[in-house]
C-alpha positions in Angstrom: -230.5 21.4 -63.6 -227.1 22.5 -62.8 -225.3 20.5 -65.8 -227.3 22.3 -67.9 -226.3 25.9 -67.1 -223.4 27.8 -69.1 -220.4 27.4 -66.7 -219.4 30.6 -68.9 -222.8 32.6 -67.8 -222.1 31.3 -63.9 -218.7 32.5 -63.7 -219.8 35.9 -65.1 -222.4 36.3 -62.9 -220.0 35.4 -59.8 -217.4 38.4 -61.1 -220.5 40.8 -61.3 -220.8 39.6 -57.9 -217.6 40.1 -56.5 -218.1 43.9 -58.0 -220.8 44.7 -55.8 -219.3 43.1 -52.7 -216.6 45.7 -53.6 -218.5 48.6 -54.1 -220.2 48.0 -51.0 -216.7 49.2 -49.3 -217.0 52.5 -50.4 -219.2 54.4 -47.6 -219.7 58.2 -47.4 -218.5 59.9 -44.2 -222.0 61.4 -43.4 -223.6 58.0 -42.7 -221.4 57.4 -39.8 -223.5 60.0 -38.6 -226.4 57.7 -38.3 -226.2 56.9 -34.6 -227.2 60.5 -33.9 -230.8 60.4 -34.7 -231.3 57.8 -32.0 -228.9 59.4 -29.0 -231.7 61.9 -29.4 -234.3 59.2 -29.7 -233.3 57.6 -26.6 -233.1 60.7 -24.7 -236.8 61.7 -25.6 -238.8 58.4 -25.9 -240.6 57.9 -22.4 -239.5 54.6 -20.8 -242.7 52.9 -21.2 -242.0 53.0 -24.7 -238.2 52.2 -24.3 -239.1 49.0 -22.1 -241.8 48.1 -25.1 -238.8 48.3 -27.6 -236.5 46.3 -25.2 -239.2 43.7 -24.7 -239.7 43.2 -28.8 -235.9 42.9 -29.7 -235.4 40.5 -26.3 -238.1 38.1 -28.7 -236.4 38.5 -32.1 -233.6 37.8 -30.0 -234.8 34.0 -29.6 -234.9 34.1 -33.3 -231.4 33.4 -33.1 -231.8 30.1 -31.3 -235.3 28.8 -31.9 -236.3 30.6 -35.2 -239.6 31.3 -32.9 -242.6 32.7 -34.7 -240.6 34.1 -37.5 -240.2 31.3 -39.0 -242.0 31.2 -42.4 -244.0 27.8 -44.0 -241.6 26.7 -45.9 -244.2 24.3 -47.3 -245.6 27.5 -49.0 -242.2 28.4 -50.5 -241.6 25.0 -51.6 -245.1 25.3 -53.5 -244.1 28.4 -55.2 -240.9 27.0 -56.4 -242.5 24.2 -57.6 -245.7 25.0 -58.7 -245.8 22.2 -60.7 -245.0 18.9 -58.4 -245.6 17.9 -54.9 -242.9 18.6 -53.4 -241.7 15.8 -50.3 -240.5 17.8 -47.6 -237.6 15.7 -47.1 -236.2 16.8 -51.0 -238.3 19.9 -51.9 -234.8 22.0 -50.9 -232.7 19.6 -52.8 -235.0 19.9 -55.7 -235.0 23.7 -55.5 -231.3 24.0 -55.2 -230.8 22.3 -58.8 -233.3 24.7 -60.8 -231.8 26.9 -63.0 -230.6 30.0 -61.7 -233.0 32.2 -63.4 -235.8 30.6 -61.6 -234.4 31.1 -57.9 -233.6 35.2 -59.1 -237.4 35.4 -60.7 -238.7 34.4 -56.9 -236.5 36.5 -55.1 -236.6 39.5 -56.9 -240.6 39.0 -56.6 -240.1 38.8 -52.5 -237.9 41.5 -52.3 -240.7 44.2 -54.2 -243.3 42.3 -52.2 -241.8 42.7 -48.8 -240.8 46.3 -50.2 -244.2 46.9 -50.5 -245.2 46.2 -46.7 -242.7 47.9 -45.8 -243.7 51.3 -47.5 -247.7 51.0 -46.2 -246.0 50.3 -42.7 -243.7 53.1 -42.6 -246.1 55.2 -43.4 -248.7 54.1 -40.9 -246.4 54.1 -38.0 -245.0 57.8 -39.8 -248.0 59.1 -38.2 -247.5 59.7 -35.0 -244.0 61.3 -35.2 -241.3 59.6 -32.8 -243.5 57.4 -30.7 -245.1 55.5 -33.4 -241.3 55.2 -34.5 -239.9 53.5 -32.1 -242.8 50.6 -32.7 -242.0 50.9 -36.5 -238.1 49.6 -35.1 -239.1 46.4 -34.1 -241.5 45.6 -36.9 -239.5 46.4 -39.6 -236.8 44.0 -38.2 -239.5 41.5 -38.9 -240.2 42.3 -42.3 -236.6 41.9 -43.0 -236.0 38.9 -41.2 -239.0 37.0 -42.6 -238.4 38.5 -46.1 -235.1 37.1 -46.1 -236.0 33.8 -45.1 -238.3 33.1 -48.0 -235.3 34.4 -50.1 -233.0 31.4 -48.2 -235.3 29.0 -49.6 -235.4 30.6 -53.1 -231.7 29.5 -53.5 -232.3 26.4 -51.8 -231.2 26.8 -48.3 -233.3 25.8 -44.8 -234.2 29.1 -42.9 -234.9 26.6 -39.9 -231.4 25.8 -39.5 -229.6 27.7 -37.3 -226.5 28.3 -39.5 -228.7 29.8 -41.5 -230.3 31.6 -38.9 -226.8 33.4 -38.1 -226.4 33.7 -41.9 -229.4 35.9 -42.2 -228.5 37.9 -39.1 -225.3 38.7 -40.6 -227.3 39.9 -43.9 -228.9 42.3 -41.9 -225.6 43.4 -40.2 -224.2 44.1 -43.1 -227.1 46.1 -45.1 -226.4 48.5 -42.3 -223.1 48.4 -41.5 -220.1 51.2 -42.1 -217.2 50.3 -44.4 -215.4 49.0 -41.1 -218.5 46.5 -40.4 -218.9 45.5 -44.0 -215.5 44.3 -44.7 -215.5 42.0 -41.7 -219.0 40.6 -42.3 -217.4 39.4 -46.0 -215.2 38.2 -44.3 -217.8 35.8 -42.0 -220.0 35.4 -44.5 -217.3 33.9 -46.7 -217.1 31.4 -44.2 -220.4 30.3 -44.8 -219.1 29.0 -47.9 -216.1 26.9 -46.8 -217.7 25.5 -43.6 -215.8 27.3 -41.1 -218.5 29.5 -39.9 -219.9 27.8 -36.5 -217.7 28.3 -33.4 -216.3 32.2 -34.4 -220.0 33.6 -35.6 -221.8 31.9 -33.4 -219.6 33.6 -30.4 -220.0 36.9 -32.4 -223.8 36.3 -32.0 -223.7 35.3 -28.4 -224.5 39.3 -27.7 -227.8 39.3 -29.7 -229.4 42.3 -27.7 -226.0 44.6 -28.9 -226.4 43.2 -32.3 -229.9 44.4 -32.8 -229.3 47.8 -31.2 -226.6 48.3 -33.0 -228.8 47.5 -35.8 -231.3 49.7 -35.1 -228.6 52.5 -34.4 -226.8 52.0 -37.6 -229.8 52.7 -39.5 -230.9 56.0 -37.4 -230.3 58.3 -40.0 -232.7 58.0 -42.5 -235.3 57.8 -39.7 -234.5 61.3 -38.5 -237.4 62.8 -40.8 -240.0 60.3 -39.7 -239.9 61.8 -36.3 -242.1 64.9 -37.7 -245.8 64.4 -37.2 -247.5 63.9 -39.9 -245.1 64.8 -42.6 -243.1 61.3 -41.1 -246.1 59.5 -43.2 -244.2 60.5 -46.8 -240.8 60.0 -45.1 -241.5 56.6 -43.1 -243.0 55.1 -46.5 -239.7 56.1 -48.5 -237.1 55.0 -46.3 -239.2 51.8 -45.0 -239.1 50.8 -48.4 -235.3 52.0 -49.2 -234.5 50.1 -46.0 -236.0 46.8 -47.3 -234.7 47.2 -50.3 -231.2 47.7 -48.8 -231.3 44.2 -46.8 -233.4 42.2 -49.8 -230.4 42.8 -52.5 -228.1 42.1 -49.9 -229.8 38.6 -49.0 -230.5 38.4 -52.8 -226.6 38.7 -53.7 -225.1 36.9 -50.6 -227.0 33.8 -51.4 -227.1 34.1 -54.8 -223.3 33.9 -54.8 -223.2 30.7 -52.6 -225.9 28.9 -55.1 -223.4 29.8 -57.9 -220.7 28.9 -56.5 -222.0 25.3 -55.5 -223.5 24.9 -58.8 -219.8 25.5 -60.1 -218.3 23.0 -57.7 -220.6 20.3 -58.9 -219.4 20.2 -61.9 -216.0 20.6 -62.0 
């Protein structure tokens, strides 16, 4: 329960926080560099394979408004958070939110390594077949994240099905990618989050979902340069798969993290 956690060991944990969000900031000049790969990846990919990419991110792109089939059980989550009641829909979140702290990082840091894992065997499946089995890995990887950071929502007690939420993860994996530019304004939103201001000015920031998930994809495009070599893009598409989920996982992990803290502090002051 919240009352029973050290207000101390809660504020500390919010500074350590506030560290990272800072460090984040700091961005060498070379990754601007990262929209490179995919000028050259655009120029070269036949168009049957551009319209397949275009057709995959125009369905993520519902994910936005209808959570469509990336949506995750929740009932399944709620078990694993609770292993040991039977959790009522209706309060399973509300439940979840006052555990102890140390319980909702133990579950997240267990779906970051997991959704990690798939990651790595899918990069280097799709790492194969050089650039065209790249521009499929796109797409899919966007749904690892997604779903991986949805089951991390509910780990700090929040509803994935809500579309605040929805927007909230979105901006996670904005910012996991972003330059120093993008990541200061992103804080910026997702500190909104936390004082209830977010709807109206991210939700018309989201209205553009197509740009947002090229840009995505764009922002990345660096550390997929390798995984465009036959073959040898098997070693590299398992490494940067994994560094790539790793990237948007400690960002989902920290972002709500913080927000659980700082609620928990609220409540009892």
């Amino acid at each position: 329960m919240t009352t029973t956690e050290d207000l101390q060991y809660l504020n500390s944990e919010l500074r350590l926080i506030e560290q990272w969000e800072k460090e984040q900031k700091d961005l060498f000049f070379w990754e601007k560099l990262g929209r490179l790969p995919f000028v050259i990846l655009d120029r070269l990919t036949p168009k049957f394979i551009q319209d397949k990419i275009g057709v995959v991110l125009d369905e993520l792109g519902s994910y936005v408004q209808s959570g469509g089939r990336y949506l995750i059980s929740k009932e399944q989550m709620y078990r694993k958070m609770l292993p040991h009641e039977e959790p009522d829909a209706d309060t399973a979140l509300e439940r979840i939110a006052q555990l102890p702290l140390s319980r909702m990082d133990e579950v997240a840091e267990s779906i970051s390594k997991s959704s990690s894992n798939t990651a790595t065997v899918q990069g280097a499946t799709t790492g194969i077949g050089g650039i065209f089995t790249l521009a499929i890995d796109i797409p899919l990887l966007l749904g690892i994240s997604i779903k991986a950071l949805q089951e991390i929502a509910i780990s700090y007690g929040y509803d994935p099905s809500e579309k605040s939420e929805r927007i909230f993860i979105v901006k996670c994996l904005q910012f996991s990618s972003s330059d120093i530019v993008g990541k200061k304004a992103i804080l910026e939103d997702l500190a909104a989050f936390r004082s209830g201001e977010q709807s109206k000015q991210v939700l018309s920031q989201l209205q553009g979902w197509r740009e947002v998930m090229l840009s995505y994809r764009d922002n990345f495009g660096w550390k997929k340069l390798f995984q465009m070599i036959p073959i040898a893009g098997i070693l590299f598409g398992a490494y940067l798969n994994r560094s790539t989920l790793q990237d948007v996982t400690e960002t989902g992990r920290i972002m709500y993290r913080k927000r659980r803290i700082i609620e928990k502090l609220e409540a009892v002051s």
